[in-house]
C-alpha positions in Angstrom: 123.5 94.8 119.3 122.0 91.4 119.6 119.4 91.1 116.3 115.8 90.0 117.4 113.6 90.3 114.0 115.2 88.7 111.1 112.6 90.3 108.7 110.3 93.3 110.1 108.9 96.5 108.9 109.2 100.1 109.9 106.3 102.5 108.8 106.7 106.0 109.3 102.4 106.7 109.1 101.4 110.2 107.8 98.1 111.3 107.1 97.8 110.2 103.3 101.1 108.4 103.1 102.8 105.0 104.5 106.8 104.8 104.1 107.6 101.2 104.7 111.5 100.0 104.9 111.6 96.3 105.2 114.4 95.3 106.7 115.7 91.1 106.1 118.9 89.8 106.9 120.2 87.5 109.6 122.1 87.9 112.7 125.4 89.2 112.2 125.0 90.0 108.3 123.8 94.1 106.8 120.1 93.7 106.6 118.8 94.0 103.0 116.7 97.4 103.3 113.9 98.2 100.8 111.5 101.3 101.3 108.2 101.5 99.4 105.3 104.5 99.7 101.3 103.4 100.1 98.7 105.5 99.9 96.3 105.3 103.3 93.4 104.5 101.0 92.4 101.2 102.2 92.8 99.6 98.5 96.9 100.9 98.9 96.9 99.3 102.5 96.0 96.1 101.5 99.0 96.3 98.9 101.4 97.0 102.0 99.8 93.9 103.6 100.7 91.7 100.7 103.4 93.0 99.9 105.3 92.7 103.3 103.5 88.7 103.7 105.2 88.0 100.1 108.7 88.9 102.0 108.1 86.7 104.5 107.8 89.9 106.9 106.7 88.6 110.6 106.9 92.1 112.6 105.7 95.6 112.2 106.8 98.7 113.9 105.0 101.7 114.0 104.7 104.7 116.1 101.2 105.6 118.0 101.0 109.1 116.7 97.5 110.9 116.4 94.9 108.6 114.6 96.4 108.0 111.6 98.2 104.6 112.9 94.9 102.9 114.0 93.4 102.2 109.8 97.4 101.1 109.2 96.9 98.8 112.5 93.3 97.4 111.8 94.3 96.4 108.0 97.6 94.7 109.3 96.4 92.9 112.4 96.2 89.2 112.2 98.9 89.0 109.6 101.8 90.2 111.7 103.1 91.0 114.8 102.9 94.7 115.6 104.4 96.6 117.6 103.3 99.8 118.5 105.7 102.3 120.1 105.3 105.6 121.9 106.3 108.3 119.3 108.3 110.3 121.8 110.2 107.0 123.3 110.9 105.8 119.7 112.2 109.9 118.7 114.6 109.7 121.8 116.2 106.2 121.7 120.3 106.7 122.1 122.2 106.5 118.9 119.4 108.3 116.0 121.0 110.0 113.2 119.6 113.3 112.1 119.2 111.9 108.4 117.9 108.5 109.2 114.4 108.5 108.1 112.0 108.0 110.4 110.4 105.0 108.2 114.1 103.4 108.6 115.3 104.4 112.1 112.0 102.5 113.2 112.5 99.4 111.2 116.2 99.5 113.2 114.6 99.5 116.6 112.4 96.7 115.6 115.2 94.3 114.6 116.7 94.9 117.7 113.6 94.4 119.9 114.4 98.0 121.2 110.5 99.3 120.8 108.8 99.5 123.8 105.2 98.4 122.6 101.9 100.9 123.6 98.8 98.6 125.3 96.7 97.7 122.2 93.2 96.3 123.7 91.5 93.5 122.2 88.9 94.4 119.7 85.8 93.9 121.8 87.8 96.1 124.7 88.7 98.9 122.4 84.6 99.5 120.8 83.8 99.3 124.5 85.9 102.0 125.4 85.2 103.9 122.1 81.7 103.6 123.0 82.1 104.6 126.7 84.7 107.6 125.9 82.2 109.3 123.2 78.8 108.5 125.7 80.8 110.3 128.5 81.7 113.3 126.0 77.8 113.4 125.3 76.7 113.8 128.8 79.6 115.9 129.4 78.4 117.8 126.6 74.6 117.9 127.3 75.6 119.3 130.4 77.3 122.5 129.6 74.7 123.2 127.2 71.8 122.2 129.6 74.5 125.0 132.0 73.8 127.7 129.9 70.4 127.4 128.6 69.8 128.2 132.6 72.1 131.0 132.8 70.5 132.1 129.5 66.9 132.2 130.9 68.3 133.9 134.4 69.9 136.4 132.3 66.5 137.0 130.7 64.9 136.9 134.5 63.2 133.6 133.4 63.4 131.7 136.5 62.0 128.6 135.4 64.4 127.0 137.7 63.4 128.4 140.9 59.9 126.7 140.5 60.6 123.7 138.4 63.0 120.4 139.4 64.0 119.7 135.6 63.5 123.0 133.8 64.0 120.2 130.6 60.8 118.1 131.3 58.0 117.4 129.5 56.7 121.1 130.9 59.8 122.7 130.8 60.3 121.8 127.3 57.3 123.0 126.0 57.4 126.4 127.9 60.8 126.3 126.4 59.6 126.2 122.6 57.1 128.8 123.9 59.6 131.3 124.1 61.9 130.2 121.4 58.8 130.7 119.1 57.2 133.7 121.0 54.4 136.0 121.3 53.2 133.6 124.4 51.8 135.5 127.8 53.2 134.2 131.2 49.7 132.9 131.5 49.5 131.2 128.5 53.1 129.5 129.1 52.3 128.4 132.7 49.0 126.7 131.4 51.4 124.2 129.4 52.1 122.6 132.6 51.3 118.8 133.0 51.3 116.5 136.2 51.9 118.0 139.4 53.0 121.1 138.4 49.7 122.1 137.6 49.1 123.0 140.7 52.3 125.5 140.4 50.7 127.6 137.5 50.4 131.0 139.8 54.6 130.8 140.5 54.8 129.7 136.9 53.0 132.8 135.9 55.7 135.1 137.7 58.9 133.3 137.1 57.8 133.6 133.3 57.2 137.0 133.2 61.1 137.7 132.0 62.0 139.8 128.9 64.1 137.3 126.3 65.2 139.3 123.6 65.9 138.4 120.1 69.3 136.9 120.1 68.5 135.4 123.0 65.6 133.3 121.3 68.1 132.4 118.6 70.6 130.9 121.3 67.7 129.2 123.1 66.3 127.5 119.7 70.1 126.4 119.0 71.2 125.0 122.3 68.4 124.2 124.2 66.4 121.1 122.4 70.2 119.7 121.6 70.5 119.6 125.3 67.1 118.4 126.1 67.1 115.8 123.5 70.3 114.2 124.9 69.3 114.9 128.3 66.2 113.4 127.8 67.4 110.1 125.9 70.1 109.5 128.6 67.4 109.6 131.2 65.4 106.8 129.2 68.6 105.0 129.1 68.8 105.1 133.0 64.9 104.1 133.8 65.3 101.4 131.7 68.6 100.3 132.9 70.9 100.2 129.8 
């Protein structure tokens, strides 16, 4: 096979360890192999880093498994070229020996250009999608727990949300701490309405008058100001248009 990388570097990336086989030699010659072990500590990393530039190293290989590959990447880019490969493509390339080591075997497919490299997003792209990815699992999360703070209180024959639009409003969330605290009447729960639900305070009365038990006033004071809370900000966010 036709060589492509005269000297690259094959990292088999584990949770606390990086096995490195550097791999130099020119077309048509046995590649000189040498295989070193970093820690992932970001002190070690930085060793790999200098190490491999030392060696006149110009391409890294590396497999995109879990999370552990993306410190490895971040300390590397800018020095070399890497390449990041799809562990399950890299794993079924023809011609893999059982006891080639997985540090070596990808070193191989480097010098050969046989890697097919993963999309790796600029940096500004990548903390835009980090940030977008983790806001959607917010919201996402908010709602279930905003889901079954509802079907707690309808299990409790609260039915806040019969009477109320946003059961997590201003109202709703003080009604809410009402019954995680307890001890309130219906009466006295529907009088902490503000605005125009005011005018709502009979119906508020009755939909109130449930029976919440104990455990259920533990779930409420767990789940339900988390959900308000995120609820709440991501409404904020909304009105003012961020």
């Amino acid at each position: 096979m036709e060589v492509m990388v005269e000297r690259g570097c094959g990292l088999d990336v584990h949770e606390a360890t990086v096995v490195a086989c550097l791999l130099t030699g020119a077309p048509g010659s046995k590649p000189r192999k040498e295989i070193r072990t970093f820690s992932t500590m970001t002190a070690s990393l930085r060793e790999l880093r200098d190490w491999l530039r030392e060696a006149g190293c110009t391409h890294v290989a590396m497999e995109s498994t879990g999370v552990y590959w993306w410190p490895v990447y971040l300390v590397l880019a800018g020095y070399f070229e890497i390449v990041v490969g799809n562990a399950h493509h890299m794993k079924n390339v023809p011609g893999r020996k059982t006891d080639v080591k997985d540090s070596e075997w990808n070193g191989q497919l480097l010098r050969h250009g046989l890697v097919r490299p993963s999309f790796v997003p600029a940096k500004p792209l990548r903390e835009l999608r980090d940030l977008l990815r983790y806001r959607r699992k917010l919201v996402d999360g908010a709602a279930a727990e905003r889901n079954r703070v509802l079907k707690l209180l309808e299990t409790a024959n609260i039915k806040l949300s019969s009477v109320m639009s946003d059961v997590f409003g201003v109202s709703g969330m003080a009604m809410l701490r009402a019954l995680i605290v307890g001890g309130a009447k219906p009466a006295e729960m529907a009088g902490l309405a503000r605005g125009t639900l005011r005018r709502k305070k009979a119906q508020l009365e009755l939909a109130l008058d449930g029976c919440i038990e104990e455990h259920g006033g533990i779930r409420l004071s767990v789940c339900g100001p988390l959900a308000a809370l995120v609820i709440n900000e991501r409404r904020q966010a909304v009105d003012q248009g961020t």
